[in-house]
PAKEDO-662276 format. One record per residue: residue number from 1; x, y, z of N, C-alpha, C, O in turn. Coordinates in Angstrom, 2 decimals, padded with zeros to 5 digits. Each point is the difference from the previous one (the first is absolute). Example, Ala and Ser with C-alpha at 12.3 -4.5 7.8 and 13.67 -1.06 7.14 Angstrom:
BEGIN
R | resi | nx | ny | nz | cax | cay | caz | cx | cy | cz | ox | oy | oz
R | 1 | 013.19 | -005.69 | 007.80 | -000.89 | 001.19 | 000.00 | 000.90 | 001.20 | 000.00 | 001.04 | -000.02 | 000.66
R | 2 | -001.39 | 001.07 | -001.38 | 000.82 | 001.19 | 000.06 | -000.77 | 001.09 | 000.73 | 000.51 | 001.11 | 000.17
//
This chain:
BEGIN
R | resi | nx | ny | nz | cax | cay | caz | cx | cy | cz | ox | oy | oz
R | 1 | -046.86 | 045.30 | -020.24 | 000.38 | 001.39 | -000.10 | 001.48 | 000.09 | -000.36 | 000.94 | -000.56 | 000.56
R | 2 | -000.93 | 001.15 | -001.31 | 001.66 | 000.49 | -000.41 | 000.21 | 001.27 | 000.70 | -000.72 | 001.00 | -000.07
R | 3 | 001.95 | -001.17 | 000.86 | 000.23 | 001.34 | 000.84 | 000.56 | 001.27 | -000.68 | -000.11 | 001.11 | 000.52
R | 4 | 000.97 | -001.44 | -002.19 | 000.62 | 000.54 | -000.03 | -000.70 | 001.07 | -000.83 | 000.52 | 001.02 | -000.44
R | 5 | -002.21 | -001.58 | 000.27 | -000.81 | 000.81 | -000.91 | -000.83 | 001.04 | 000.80 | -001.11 | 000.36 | -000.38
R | 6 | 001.91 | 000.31 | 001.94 | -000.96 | 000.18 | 000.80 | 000.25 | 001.71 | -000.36 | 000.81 | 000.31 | -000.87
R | 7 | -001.45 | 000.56 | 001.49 | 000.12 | 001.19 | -000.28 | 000.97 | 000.69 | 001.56 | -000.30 | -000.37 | 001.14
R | 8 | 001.19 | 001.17 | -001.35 | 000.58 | 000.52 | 001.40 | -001.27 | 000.45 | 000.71 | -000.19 | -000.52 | 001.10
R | 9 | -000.62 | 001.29 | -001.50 | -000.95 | 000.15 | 001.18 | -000.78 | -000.77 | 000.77 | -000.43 | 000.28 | 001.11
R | 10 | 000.15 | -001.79 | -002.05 | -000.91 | -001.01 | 000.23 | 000.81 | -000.71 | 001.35 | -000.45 | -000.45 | 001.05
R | 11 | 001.93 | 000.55 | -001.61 | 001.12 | -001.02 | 001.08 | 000.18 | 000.80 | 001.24 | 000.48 | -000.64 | 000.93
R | 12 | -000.83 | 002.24 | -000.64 | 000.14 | 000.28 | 000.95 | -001.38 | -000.28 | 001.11 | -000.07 | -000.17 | 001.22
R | 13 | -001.10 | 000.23 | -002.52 | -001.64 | -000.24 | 001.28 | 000.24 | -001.35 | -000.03 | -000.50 | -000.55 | 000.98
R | 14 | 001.26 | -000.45 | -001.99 | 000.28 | -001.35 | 001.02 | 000.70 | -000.24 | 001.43 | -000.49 | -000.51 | 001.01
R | 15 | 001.79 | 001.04 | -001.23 | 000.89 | 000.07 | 001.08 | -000.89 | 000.96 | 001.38 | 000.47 | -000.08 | 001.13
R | 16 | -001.30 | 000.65 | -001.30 | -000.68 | 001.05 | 000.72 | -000.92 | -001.19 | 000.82 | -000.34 | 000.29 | 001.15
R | 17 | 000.05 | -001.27 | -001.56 | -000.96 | -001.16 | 000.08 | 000.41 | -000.66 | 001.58 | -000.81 | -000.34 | 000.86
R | 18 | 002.25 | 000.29 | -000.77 | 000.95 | -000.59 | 000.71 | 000.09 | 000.74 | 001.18 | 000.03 | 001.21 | 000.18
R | 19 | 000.03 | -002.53 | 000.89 | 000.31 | 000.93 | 001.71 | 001.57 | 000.42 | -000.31 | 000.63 | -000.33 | -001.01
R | 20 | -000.16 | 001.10 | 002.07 | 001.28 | 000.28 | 000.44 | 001.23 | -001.54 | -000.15 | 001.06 | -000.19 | -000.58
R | 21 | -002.00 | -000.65 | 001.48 | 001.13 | -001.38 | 000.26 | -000.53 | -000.69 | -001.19 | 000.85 | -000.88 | -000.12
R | 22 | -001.56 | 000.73 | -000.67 | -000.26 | -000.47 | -001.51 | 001.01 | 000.33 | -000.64 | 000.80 | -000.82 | -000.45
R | 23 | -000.69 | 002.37 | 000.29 | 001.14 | 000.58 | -000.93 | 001.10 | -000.47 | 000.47 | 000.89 | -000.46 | -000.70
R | 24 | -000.87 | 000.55 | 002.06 | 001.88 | -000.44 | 001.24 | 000.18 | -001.84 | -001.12 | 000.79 | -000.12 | -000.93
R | 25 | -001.41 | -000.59 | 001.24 | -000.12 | -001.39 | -000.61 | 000.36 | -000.01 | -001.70 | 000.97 | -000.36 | -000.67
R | 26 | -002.04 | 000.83 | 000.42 | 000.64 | 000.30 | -001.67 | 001.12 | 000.27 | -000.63 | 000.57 | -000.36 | -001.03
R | 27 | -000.36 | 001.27 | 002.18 | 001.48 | 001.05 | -000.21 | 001.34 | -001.08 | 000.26 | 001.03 | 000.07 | -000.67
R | 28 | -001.22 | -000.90 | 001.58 | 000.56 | -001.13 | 000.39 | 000.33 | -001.12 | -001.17 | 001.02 | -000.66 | -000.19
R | 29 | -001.78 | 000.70 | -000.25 | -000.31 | -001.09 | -000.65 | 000.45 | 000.48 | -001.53 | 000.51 | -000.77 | -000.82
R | 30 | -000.77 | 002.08 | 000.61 | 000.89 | 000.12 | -001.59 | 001.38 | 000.20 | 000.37 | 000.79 | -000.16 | -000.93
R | 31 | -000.14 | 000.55 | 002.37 | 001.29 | -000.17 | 000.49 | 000.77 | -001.28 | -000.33 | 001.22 | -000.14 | -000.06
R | 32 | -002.43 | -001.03 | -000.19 | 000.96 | -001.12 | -000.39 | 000.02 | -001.20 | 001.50 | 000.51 | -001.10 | 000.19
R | 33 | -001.38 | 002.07 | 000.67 | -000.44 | -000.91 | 001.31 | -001.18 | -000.73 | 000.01 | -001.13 | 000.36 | -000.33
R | 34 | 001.65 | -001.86 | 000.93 | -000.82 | -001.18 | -000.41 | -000.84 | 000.00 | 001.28 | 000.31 | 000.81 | 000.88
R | 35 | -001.32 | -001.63 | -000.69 | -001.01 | 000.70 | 001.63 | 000.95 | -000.45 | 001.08 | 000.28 | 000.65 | 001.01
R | 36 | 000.16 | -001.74 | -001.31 | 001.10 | -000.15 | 001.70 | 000.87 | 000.76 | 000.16 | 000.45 | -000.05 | 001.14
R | 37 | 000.20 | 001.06 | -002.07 | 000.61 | 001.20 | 000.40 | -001.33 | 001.18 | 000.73 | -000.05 | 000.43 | 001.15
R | 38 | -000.63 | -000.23 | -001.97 | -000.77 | 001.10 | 000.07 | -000.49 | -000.37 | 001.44 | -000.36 | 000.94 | 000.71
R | 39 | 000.31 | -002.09 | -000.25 | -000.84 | -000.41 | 001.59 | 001.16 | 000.45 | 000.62 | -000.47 | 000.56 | 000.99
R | 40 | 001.60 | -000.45 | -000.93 | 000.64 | 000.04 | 000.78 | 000.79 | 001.84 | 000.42 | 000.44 | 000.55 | 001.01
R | 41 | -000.64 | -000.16 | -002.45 | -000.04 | 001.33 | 000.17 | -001.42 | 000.83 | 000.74 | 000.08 | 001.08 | 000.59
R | 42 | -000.95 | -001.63 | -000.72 | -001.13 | 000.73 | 000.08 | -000.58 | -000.25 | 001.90 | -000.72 | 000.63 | 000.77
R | 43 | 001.57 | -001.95 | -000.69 | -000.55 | -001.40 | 000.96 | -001.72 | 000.43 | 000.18 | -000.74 | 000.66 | 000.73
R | 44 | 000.70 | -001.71 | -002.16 | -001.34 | -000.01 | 000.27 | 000.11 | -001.53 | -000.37 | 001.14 | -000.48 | 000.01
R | 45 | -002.44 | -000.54 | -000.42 | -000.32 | -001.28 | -000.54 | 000.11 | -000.34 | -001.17 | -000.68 | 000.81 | -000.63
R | 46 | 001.07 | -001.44 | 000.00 | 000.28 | -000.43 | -001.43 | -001.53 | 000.38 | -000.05 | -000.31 | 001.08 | -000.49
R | 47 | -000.64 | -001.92 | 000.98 | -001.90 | 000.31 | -000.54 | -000.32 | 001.30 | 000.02 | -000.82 | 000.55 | -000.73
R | 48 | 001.64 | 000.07 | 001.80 | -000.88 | 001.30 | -000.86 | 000.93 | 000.81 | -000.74 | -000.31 | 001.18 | -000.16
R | 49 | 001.45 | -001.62 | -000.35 | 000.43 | 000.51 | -000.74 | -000.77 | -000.22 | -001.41 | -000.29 | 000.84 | -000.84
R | 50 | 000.04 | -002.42 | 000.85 | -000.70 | -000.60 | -001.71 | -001.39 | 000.72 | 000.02 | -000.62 | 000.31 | -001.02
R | 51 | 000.10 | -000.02 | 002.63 | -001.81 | 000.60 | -000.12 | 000.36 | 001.36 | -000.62 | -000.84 | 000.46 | -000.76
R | 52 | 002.58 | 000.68 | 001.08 | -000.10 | 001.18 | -000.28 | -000.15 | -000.13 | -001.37 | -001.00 | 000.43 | -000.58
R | 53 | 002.37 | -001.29 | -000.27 | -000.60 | -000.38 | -001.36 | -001.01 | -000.05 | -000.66 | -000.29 | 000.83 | -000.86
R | 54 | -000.30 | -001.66 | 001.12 | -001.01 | -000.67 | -000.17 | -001.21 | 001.32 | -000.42 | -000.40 | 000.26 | -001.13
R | 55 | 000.01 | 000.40 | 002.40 | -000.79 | 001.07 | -000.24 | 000.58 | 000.71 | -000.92 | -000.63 | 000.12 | -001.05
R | 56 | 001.78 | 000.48 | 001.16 | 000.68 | 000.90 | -000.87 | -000.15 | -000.49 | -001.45 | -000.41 | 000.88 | -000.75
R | 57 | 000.60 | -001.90 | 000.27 | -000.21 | -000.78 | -001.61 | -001.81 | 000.96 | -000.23 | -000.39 | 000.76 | -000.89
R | 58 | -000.31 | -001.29 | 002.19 | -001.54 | 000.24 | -000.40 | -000.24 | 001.25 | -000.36 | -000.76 | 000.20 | -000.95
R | 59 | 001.29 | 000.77 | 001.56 | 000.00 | 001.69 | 000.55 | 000.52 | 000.39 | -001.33 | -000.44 | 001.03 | -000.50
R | 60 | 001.22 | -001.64 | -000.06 | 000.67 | 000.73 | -001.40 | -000.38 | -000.62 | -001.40 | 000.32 | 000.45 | -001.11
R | 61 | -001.16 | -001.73 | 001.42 | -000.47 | -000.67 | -001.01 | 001.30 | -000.63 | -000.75 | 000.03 | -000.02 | -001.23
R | 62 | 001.15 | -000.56 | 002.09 | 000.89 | -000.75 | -000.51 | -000.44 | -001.60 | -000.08 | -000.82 | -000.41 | 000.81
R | 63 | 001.14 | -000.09 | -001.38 | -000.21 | -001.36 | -000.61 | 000.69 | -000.74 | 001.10 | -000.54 | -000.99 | 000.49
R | 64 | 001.90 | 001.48 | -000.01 | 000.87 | -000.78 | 000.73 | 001.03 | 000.89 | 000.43 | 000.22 | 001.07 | -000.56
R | 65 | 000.62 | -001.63 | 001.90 | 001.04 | 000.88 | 000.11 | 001.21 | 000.80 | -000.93 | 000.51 | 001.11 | 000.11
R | 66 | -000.34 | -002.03 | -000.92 | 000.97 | 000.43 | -001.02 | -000.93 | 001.61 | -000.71 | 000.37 | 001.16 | 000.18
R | 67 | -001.50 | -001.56 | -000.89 | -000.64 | 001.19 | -000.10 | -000.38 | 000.69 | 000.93 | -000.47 | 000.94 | -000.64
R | 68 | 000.28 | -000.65 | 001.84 | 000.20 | 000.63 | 001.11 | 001.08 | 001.26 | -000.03 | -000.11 | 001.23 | 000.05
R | 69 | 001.46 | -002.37 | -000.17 | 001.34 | 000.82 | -000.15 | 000.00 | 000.95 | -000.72 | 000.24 | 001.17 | 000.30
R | 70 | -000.61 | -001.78 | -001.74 | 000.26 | 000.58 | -001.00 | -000.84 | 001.49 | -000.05 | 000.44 | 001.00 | -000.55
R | 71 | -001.53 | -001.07 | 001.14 | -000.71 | 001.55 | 000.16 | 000.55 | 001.00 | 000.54 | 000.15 | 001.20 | -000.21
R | 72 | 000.23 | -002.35 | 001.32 | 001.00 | 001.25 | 001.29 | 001.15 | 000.37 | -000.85 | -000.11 | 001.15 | -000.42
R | 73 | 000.97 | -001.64 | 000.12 | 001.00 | 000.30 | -001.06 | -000.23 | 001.19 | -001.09 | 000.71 | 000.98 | -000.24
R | 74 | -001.79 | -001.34 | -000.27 | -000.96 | 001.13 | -000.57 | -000.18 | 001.11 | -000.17 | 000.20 | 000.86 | -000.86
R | 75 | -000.94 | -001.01 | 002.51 | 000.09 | 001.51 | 000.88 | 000.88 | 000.63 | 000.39 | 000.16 | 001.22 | -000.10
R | 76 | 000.55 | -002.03 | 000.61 | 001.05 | 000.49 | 000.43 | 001.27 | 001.09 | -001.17 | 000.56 | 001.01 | 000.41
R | 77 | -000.42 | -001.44 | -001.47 | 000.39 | 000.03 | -001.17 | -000.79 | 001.91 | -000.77 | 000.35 | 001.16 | -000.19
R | 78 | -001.25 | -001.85 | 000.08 | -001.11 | 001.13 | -000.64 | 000.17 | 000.87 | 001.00 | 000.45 | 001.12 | -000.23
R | 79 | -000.81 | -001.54 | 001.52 | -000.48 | 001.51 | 001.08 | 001.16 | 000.44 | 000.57 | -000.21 | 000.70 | 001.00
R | 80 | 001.25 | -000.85 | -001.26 | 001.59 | 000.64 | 000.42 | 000.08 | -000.04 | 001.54 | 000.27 | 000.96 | 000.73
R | 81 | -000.63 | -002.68 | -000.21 | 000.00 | -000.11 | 001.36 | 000.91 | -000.53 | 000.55 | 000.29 | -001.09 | -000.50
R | 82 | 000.53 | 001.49 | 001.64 | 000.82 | -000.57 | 000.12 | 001.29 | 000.20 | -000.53 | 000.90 | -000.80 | 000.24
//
């Protein structure tokens, strides 16, 4: 999937896909925070930080985290969030 071919409405029922602490993680993570930061902000486990990933890649039909980002970025971008 190419993200950048996505439609703004399509990137928001993706992001819509996502729990609350999915988005918190994501959001983290296009911040430029690597998971041993994000564990320590969040104090949660590196594992379920990679399981929040992890699902989140599935939930949005990202290939990988980097495309992950790049949606949220996306959305974020398109839907004047933030």
């Amino acid at each position: 999937m190419n993200p950048f071919t996505i439609a703004p409405a399509s990137l928001q029922e993706l992001i819509s896909r996502l729990t609350p602490r999915q988005v918190q993680i994501v959001e983290l993570l296009a911040m430029g925070h690597d998971y041993k930061q994000i564990c320590s902000i969040l104090s949660i486990s590196q594992t379920v930080v990679k399981h929040h990933v992890w699902r989140a890649c599935q939930r949005v039909e990202a290939e990988n985290r980097i495309q992950l980002i790049v949606i949220f970025a996306l959305w974020r971008m398109t839907d004047g969030q933030r």
